[in-house]
C-alpha positions as CSV (number, residue, x, y, z in Angstrom):
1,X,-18.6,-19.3,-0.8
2,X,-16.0,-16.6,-0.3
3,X,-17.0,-13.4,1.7
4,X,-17.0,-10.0,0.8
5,X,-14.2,-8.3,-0.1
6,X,-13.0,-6.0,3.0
7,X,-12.1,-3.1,0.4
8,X,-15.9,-2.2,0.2
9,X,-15.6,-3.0,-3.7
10,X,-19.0,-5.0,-3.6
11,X,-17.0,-8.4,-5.1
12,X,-16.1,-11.1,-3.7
13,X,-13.1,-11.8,-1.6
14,X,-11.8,-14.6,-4.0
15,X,-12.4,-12.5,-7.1
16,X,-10.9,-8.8,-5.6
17,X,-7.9,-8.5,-3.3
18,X,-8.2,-12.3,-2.6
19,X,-6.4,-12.9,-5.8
20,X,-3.4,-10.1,-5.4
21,X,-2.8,-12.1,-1.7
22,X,-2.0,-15.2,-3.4
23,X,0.4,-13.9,-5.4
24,X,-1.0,-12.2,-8.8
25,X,0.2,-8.6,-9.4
26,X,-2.2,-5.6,-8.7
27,X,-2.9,-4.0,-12.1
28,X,-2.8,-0.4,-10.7
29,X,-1.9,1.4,-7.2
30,X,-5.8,2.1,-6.3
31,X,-6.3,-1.9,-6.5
32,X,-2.7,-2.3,-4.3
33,X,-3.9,0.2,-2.1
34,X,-7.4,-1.5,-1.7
35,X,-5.5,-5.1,-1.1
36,X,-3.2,-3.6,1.4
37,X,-6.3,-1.9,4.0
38,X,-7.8,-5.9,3.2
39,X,-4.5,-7.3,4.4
40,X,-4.5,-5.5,7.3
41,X,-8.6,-6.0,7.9
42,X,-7.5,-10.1,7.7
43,X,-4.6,-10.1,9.5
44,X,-1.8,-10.6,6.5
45,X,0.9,-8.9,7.7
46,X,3.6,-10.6,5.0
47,X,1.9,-9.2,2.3
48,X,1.8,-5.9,3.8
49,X,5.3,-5.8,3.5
50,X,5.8,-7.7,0.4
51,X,4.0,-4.5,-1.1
52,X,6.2,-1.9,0.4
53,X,8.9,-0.7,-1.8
54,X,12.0,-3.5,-1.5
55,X,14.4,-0.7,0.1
56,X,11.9,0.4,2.7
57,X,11.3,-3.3,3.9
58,X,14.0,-3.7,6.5
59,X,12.8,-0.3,8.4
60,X,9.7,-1.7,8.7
61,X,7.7,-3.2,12.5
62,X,6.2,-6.2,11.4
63,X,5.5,-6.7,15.2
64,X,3.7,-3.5,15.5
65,X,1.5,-4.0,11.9
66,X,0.4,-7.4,13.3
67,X,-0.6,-6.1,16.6
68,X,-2.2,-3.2,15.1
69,X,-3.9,-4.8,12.6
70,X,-5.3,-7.8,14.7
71,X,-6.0,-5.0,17.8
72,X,-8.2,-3.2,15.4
73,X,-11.9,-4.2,14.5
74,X,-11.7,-2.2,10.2
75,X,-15.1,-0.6,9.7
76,X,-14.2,0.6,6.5
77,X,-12.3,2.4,3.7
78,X,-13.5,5.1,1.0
79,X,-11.4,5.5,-1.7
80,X,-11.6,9.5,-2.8
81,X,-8.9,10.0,-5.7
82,X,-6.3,7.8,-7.5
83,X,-4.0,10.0,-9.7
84,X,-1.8,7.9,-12.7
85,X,1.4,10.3,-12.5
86,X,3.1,8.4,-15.6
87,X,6.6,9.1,-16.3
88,X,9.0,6.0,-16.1
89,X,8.7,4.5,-13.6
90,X,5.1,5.1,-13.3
91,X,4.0,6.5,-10.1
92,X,0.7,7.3,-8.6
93,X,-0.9,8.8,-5.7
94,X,-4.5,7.3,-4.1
95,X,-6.1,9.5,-1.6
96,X,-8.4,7.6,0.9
97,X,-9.9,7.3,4.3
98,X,-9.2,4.1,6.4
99,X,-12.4,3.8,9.3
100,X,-11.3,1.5,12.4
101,X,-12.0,1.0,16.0
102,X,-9.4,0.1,18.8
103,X,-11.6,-1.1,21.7
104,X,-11.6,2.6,23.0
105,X,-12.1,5.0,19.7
106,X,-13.7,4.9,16.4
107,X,-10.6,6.3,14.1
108,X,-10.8,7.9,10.1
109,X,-7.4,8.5,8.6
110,X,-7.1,10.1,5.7
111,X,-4.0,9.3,3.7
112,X,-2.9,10.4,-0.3
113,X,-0.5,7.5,-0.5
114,X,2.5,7.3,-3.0
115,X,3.2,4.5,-5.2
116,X,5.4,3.6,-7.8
117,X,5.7,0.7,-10.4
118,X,8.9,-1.4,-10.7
119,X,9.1,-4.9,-12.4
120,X,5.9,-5.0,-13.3
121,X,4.3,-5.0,-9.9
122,X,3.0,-1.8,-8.0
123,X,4.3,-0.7,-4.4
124,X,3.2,1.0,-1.6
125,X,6.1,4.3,-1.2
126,X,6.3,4.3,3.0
127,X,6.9,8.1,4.1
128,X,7.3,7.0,7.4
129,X,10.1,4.9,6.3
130,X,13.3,6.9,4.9
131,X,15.4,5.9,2.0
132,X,18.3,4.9,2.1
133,X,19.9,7.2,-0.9
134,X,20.8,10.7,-1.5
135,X,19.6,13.1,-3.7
136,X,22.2,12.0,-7.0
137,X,22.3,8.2,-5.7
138,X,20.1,5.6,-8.3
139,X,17.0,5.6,-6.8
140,X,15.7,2.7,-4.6
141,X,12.9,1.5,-6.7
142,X,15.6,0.1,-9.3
143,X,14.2,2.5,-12.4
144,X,17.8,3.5,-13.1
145,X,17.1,8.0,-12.4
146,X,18.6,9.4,-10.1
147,X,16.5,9.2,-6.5
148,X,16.0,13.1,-6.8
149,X,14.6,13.1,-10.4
150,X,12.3,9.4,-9.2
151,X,10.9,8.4,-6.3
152,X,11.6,11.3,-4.0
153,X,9.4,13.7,-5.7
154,X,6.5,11.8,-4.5
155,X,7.6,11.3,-0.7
């Protein structure tokens, strides 16, 4: 039998974020959001990346999410807001607060994360990461707009 799902969704592992770590596409950026904190509550530190926008990917520690992730004991996330932005691509903020404990300090961070559709999968937009583009270059996320008229207007 498959355990809970770390999101705090009340389902299963196997039938919630389970599913979106083996490969099938989150239907909206509240349920990428949800499998990325379970990624990093199980230790899945590809598929943390494999959700952050393609451009950001490079910039990103993979070291430093493994350690982190597997240095942490998650006691939980609450999900406050997810706002559908629309427009094409579609983007989407989800506001929430991520609950762990380092071995010192119980930690809440709370976070309204960007994301953006592109291909037919949702990703995560890193802030902490920057873009490789300027204002009038095509943005990163491949919609075809300009970055200043896309994605940047969410970071």
């Amino acid at each position: 039998m498959s355990p809970s799902c770390p999101c705090g969704s009340g389902a299963l592992l196997a039938e919630c974020c389970g599913r979106y770590h083996t490969g099938a596409p989150a239907p909206c950026a509240e349920r990428l959001m949800r499998s990325r904190y379970s990624a990093y509550v199980l230790g899945l530190t590809d598929y943390v990346v494999q959700t952050t926008l393609p451009a950001q990917r490079s910039a990103l520690d993979r070291d430093s999410i493994a350690a982190w992730s597997a240095s942490s004991t998650w006691l939980g996330l609450d999900v406050e807001a997810s706002e559908v932005m629309g427009g094409v691509p579609e983007h989407a903020f989800v506001t929430f607060v991520a609950r762990w404990h380092d071995g010192a300090t119980e930690h809440a961070h709370r976070e309204r994360s960007a994301f953006v559709q592109s291909g037919g999968r949702w990703y995560f937009l890193d802030p902490t990461v920057p873009m490789k583009a300027s204002r009038n270059d095509p943005c990163p996320c491949g919609s075809g707009s300009k970055f200043k008229k896309c994605c940047s207007a969410y970071l």
